[in-house]
N, CA, C and O atoms as a GROMACS GRO file, in nm:
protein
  372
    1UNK      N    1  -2.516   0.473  -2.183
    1UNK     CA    2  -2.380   0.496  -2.229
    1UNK      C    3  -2.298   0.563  -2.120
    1UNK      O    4  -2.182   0.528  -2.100
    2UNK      N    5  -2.365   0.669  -2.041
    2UNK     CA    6  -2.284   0.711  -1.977
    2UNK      C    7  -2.244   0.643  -1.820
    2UNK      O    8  -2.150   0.680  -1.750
    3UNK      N    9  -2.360   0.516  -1.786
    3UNK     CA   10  -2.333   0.431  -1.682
    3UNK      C   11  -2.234   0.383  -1.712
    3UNK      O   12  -2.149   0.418  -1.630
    4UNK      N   13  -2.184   0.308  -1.800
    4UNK     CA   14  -2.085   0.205  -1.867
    4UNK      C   15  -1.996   0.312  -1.871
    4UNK      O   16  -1.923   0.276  -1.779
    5UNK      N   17  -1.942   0.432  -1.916
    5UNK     CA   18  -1.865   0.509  -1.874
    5UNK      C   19  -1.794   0.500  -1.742
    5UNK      O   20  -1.682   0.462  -1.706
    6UNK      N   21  -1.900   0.549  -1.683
    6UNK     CA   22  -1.834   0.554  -1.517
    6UNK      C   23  -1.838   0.398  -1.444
    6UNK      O   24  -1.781   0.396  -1.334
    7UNK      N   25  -1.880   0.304  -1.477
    7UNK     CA   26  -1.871   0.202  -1.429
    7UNK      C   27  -1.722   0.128  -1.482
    7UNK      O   28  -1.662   0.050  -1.409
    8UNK      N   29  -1.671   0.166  -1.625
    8UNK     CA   30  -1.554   0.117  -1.660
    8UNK      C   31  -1.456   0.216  -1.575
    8UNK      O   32  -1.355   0.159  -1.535
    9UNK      N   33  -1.469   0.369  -1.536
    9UNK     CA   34  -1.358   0.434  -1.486
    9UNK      C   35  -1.346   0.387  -1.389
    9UNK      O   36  -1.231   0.381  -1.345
   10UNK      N   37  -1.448   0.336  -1.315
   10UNK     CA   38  -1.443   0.298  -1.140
   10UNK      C   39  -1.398   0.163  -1.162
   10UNK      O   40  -1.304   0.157  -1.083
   11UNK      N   41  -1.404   0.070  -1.209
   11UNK     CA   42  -1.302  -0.027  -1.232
   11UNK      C   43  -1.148   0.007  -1.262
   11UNK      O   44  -1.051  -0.028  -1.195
   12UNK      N   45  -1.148   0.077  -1.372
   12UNK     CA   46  -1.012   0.111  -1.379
   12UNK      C   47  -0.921   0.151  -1.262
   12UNK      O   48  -0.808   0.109  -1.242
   13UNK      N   49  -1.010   0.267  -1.167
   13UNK     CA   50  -0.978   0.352  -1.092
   13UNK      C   51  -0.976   0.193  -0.966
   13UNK      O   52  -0.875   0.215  -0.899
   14UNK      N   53  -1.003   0.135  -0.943
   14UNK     CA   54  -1.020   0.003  -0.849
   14UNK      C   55  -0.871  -0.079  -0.896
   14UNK      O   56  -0.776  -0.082  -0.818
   15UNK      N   57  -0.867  -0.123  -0.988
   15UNK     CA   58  -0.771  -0.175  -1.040
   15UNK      C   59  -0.596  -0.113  -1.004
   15UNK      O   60  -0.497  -0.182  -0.979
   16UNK      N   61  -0.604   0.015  -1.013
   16UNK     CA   62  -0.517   0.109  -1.046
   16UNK      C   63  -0.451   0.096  -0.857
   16UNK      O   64  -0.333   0.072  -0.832
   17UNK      N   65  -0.520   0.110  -0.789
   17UNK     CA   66  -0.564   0.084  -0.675
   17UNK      C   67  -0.513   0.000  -0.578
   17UNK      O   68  -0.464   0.024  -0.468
   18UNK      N   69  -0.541  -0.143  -0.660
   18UNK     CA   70  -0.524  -0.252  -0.618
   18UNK      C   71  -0.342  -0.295  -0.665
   18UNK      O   72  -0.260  -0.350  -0.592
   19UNK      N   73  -0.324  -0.259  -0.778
   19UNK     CA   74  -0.180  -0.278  -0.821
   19UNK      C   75  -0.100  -0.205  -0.708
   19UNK      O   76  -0.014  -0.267  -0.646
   20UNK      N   77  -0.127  -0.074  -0.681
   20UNK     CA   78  -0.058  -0.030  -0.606
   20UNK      C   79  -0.037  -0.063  -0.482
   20UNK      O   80   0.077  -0.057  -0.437
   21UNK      N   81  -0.160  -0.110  -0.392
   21UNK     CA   82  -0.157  -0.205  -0.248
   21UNK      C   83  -0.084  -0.286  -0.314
   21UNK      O   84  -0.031  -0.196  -0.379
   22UNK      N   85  -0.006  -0.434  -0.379
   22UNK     CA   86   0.038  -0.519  -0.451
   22UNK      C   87   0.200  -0.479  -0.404
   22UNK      O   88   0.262  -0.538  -0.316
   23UNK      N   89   0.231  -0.407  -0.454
   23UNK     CA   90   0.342  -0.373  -0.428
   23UNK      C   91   0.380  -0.361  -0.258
   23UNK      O   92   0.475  -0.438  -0.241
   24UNK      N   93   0.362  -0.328  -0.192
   24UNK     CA   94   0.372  -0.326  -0.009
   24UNK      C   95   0.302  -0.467   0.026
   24UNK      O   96   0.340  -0.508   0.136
   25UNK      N   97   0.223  -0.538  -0.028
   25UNK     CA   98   0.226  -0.663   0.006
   25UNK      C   99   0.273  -0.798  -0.055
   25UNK      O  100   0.329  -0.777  -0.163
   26UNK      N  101   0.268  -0.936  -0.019
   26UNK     CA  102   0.262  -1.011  -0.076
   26UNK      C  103   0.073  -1.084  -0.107
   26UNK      O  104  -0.029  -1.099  -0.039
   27UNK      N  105   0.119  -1.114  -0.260
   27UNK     CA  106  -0.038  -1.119  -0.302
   27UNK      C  107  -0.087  -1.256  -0.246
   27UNK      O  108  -0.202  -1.268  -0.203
   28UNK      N  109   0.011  -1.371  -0.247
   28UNK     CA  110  -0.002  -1.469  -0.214
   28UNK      C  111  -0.089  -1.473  -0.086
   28UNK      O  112  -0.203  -1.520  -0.080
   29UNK      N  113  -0.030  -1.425   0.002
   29UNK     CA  114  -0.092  -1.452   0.154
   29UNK      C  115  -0.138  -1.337   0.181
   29UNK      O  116  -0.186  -1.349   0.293
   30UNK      N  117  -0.156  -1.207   0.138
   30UNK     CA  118  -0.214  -1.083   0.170
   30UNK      C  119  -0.112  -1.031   0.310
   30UNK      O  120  -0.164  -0.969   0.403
   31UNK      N  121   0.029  -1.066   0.310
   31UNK     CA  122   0.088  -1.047   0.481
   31UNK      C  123   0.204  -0.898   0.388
   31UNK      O  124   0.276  -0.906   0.288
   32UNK      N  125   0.181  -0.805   0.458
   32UNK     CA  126   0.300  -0.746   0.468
   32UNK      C  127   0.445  -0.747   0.418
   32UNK      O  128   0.509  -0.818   0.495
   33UNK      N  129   0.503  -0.712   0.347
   33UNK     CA  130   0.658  -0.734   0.335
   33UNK      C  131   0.716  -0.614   0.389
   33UNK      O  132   0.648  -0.520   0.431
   34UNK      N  133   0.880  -0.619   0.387
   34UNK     CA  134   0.982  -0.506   0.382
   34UNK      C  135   1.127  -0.593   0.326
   34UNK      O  136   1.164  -0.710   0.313
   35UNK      N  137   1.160  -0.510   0.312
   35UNK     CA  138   1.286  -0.556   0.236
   35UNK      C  139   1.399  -0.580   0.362
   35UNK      O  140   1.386  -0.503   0.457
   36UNK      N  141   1.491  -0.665   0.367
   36UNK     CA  142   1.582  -0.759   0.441
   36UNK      C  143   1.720  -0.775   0.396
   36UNK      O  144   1.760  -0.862   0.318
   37UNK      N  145   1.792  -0.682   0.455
   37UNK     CA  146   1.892  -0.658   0.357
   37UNK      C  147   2.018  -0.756   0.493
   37UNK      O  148   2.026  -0.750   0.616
   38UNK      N  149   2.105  -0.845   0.373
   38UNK     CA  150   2.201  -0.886   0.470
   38UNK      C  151   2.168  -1.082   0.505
   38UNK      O  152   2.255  -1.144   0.566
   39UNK      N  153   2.062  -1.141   0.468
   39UNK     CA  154   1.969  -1.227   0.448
   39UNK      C  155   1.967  -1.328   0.354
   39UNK      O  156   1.961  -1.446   0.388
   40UNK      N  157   1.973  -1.289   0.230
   40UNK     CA  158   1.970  -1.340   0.131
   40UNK      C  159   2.083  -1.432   0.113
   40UNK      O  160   2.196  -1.402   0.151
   41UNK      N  161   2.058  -1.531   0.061
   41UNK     CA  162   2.163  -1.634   0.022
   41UNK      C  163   2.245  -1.597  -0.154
   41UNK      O  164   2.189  -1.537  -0.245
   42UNK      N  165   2.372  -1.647  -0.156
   42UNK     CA  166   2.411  -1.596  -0.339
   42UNK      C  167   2.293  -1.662  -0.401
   42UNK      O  168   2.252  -1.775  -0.377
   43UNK      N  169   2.252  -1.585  -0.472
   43UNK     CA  170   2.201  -1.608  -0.623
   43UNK      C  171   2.050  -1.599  -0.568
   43UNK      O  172   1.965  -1.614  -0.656
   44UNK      N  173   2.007  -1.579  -0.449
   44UNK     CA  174   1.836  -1.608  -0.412
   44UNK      C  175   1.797  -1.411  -0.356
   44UNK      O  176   1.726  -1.378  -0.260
   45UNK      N  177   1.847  -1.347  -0.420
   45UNK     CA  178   1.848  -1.227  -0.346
   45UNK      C  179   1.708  -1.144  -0.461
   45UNK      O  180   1.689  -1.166  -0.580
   46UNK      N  181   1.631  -1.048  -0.367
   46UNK     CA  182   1.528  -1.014  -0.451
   46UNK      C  183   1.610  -0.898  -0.570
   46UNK      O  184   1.716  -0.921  -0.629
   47UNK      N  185   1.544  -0.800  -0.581
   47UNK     CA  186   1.573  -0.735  -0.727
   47UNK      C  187   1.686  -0.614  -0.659
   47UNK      O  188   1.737  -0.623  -0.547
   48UNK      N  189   1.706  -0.515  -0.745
   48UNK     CA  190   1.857  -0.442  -0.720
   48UNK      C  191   1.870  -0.460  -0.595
   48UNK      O  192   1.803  -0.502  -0.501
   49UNK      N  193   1.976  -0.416  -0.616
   49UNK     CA  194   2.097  -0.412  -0.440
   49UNK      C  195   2.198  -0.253  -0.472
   49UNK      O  196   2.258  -0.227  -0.368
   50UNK      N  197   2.216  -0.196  -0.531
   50UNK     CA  198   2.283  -0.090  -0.573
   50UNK      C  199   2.401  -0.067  -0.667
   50UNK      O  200   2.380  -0.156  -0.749
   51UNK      N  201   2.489  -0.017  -0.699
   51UNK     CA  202   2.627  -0.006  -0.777
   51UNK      C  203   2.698  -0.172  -0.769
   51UNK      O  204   2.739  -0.244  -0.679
   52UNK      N  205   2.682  -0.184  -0.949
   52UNK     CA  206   2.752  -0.346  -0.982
   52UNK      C  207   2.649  -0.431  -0.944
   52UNK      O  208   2.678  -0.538  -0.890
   53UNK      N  209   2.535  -0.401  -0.963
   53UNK     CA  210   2.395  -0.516  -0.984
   53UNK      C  211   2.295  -0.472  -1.059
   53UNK      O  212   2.252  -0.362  -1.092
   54UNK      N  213   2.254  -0.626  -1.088
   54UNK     CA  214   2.163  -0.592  -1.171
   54UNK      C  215   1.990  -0.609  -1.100
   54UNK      O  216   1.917  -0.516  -1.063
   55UNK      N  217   1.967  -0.722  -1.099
   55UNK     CA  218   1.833  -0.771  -1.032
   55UNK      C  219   1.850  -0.890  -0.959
   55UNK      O  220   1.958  -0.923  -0.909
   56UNK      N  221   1.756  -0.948  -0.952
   56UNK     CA  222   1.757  -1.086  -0.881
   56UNK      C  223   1.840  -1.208  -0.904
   56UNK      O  224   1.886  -1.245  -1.011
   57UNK      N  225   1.849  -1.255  -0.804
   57UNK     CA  226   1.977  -1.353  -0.831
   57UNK      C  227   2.078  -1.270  -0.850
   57UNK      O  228   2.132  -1.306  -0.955
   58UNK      N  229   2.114  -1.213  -0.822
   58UNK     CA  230   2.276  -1.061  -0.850
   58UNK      C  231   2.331  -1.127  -0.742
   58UNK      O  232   2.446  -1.164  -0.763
   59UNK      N  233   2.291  -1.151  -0.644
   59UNK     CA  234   2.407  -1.172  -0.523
   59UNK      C  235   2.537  -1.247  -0.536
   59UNK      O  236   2.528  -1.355  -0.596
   60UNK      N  237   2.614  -1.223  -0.507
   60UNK     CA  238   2.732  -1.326  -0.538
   60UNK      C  239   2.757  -1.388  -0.387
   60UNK      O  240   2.752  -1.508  -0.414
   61UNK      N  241   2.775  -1.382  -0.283
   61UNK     CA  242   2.790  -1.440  -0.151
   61UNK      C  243   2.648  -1.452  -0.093
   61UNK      O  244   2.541  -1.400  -0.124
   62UNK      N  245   2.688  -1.546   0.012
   62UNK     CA  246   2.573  -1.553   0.115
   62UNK      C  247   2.573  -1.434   0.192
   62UNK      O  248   2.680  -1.382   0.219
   63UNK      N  249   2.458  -1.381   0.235
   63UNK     CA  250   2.454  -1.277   0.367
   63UNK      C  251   2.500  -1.132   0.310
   63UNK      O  252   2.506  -1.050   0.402
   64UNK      N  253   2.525  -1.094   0.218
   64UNK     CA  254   2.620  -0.996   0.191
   64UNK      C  255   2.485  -0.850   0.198
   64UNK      O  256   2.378  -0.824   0.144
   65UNK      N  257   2.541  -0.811   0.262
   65UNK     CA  258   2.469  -0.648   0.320
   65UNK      C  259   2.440  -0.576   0.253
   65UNK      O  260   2.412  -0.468   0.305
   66UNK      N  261   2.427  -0.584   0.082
   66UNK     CA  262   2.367  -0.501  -0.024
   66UNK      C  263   2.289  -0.536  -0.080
   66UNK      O  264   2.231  -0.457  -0.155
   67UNK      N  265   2.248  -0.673  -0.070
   67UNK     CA  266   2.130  -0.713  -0.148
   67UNK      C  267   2.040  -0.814   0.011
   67UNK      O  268   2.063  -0.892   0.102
   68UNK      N  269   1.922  -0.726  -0.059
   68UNK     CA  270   1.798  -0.771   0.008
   68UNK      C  271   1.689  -0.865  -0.033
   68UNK      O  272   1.644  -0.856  -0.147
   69UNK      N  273   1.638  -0.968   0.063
   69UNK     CA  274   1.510  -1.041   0.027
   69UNK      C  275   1.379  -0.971   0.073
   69UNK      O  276   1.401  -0.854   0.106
   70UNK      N  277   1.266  -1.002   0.082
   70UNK     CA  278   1.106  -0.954   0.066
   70UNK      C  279   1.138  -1.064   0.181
   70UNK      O  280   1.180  -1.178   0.162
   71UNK      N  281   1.103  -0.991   0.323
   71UNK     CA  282   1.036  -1.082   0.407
   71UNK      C  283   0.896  -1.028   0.474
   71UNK      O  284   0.837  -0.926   0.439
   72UNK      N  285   0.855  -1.124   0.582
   72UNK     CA  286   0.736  -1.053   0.640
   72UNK      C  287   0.775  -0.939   0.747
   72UNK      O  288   0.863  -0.930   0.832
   73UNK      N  289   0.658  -0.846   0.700
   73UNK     CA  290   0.711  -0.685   0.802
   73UNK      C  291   0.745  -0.730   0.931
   73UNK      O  292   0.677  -0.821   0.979
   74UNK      N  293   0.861  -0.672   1.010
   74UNK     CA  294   0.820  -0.697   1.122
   74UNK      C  295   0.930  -0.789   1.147
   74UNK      O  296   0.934  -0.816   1.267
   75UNK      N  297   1.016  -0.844   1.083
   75UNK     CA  298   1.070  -0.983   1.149
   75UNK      C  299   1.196  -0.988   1.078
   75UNK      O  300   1.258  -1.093   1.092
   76UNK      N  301   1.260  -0.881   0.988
   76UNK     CA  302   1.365  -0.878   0.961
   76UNK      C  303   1.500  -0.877   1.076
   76UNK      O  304   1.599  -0.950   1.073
   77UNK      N  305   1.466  -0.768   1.179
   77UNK     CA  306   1.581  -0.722   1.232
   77UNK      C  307   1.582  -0.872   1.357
   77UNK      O  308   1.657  -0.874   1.454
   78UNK      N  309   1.506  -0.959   1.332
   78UNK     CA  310   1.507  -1.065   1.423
   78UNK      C  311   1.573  -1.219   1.388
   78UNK      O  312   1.597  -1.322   1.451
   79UNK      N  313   1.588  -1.164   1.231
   79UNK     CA  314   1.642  -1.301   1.108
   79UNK      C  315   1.784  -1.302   1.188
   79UNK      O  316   1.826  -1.190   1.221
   80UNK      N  317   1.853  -1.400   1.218
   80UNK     CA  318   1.990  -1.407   1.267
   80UNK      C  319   2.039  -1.514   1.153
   80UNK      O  320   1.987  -1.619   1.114
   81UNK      N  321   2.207  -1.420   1.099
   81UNK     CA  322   2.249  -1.449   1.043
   81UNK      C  323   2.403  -1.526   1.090
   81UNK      O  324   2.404  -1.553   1.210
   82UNK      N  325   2.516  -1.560   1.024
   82UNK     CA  326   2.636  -1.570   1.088
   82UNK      C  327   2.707  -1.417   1.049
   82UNK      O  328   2.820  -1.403   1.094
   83UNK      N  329   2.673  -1.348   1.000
   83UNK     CA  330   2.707  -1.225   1.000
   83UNK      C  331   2.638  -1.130   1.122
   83UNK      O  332   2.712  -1.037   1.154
   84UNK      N  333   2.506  -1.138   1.200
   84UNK     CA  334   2.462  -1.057   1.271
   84UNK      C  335   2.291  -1.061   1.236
   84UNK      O  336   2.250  -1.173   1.206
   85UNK      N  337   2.214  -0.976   1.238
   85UNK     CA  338   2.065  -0.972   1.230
   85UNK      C  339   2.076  -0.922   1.120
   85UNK      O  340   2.184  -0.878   1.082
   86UNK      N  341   1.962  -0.919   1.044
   86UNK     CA  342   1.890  -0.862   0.888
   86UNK      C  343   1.894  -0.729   0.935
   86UNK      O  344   1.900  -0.697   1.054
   87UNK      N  345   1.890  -0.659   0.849
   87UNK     CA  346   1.879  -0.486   0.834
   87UNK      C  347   1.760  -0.394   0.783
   87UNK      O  348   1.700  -0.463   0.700
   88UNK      N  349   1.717  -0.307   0.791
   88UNK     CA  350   1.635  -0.288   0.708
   88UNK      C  351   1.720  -0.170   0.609
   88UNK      O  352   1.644  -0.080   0.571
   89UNK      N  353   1.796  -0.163   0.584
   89UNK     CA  354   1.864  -0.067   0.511
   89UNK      C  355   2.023  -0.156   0.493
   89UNK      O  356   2.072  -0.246   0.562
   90UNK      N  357   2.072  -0.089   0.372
   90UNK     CA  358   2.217  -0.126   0.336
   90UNK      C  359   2.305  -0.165   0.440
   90UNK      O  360   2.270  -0.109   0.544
   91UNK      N  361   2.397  -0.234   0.455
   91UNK     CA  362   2.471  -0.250   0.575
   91UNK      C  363   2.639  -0.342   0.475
   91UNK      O  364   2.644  -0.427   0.386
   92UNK      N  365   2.708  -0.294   0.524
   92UNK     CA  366   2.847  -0.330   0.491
   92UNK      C  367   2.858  -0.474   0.517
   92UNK      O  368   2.796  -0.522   0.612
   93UNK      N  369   2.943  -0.560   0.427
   93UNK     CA  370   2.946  -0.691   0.436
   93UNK      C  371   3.070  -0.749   0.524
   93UNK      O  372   3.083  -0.870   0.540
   0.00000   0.00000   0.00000
């Protein structure tokens, strides 16, 4: 009884674990993300962007500097836009 105890916490505790790596990656390909602000096309933008949004798909313009996509780490500030490069933080439209 008390194996099955600790064998269910250490799963749990594994699990608990694993959700949380999940979030900083993509599960699909196991690669890295960061958020890409400035990128996003209207209506393809990942979840909030700040004041007067809601979640995904919120964007109303292309490129607009408050709402961000999930790209791979590393390769945002290299995305070229007709506005300028991706951001990793808010940036004025």
């Amino acid at each position: 009884m008390k194996t099955l105890a600790i064998a269910t916490a250490a799963i749990a505790l594994a699990s608990l674990a694993g959700a949380a790596m999940a979030d900083d990656m993509n599960t699909s390909s196991g690669a890295a993300m960061e958020k890409c602000y400035g990128v996003a096309m209207a209506g393809k933008n990942d979840c909030k962007a700040g004041a007067g949004t809601t979640c995904a798909g919120s964007a109303k313009m292309d490129y607009d500097g408050m709402h961000w996509k999930n790209v791979p780490a590393g390769t945002c500030t290299s995305i070229k836009t007709p506005h300028g490069m991706g951001s990793l933080s808010p940036m004025k439209s």
